[in-house]
C-alpha positions in Angstrom: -76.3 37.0 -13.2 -77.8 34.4 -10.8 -78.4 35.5 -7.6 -78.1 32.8 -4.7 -79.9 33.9 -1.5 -82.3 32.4 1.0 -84.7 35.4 2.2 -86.1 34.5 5.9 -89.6 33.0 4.6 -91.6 34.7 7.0 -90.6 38.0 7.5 -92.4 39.9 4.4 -96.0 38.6 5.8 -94.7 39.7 9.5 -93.7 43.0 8.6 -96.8 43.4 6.7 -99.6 42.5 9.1 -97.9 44.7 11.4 -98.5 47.9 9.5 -102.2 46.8 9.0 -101.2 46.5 5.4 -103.1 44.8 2.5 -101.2 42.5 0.2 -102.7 45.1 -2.6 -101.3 48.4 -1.0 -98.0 46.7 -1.1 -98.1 45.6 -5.0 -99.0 49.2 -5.6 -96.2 51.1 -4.1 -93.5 48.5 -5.7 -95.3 48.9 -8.6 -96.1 45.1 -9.6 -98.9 43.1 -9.9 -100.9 41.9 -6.6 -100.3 38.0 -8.1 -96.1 39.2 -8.5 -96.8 40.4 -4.9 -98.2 37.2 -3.3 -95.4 35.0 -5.2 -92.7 37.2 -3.1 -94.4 36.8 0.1 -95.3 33.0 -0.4 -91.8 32.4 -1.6 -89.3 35.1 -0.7 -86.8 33.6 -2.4 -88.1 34.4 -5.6 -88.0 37.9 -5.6 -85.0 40.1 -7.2 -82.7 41.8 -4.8 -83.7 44.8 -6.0 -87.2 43.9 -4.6 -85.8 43.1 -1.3 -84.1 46.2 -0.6 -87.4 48.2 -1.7 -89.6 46.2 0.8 -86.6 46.5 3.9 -86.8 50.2 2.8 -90.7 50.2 3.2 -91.1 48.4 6.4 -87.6 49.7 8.1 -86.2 45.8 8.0 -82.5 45.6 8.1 -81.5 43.1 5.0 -79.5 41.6 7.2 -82.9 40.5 9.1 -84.5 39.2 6.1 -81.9 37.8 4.3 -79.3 36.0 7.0 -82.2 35.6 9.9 -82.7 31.7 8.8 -79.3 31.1 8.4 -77.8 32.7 11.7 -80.7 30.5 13.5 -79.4 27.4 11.8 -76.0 28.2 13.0 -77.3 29.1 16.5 -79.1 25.3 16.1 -76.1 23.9 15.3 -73.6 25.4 17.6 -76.2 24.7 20.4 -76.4 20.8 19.4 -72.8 20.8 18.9 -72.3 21.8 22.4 -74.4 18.8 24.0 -72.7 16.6 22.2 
């Protein structure tokens, strides 16, 4: 199964800084390696889905906010240039 998703690219590193968490404390409590780790948070879209629910669970992030926050901006974009044209 292929799954097709583009994770908001900034939101794993937000949520983390704001907790005063290390990238290491992180890896640990998902139970991957610190380099698995960085390649999530340096490219979301990489991760498994099953990743992304454990790290929304972990820093109380709706999926909705990591996963559709881009696209819902884009849309906003858009409907916003739409309506000065």
């Amino acid at each position: 199964m292929n799954n097709h998703y583009q994770v908001e690219k900034n939101w794993l590193l937000i949520a983390r800084c704001e907790r005063d968490m290390q990238k290491r404390q992180v890896a640990e409590m998902l139970d991957v390696s610190i380099n698995t780790y960085k390649r999530y948070e340096d490219n979301p879209d990489v991760m498994p889905v099953s990743v992304l629910i454990k790290l929304c669970n972990l820093f109380d992030v709706s999926i909705d906010k990591a996963f559709f926050n881009k696209a819902v901006e884009m849309r906003k974009n858009q409907v916003w240039q739409n309506s000065k044209a």
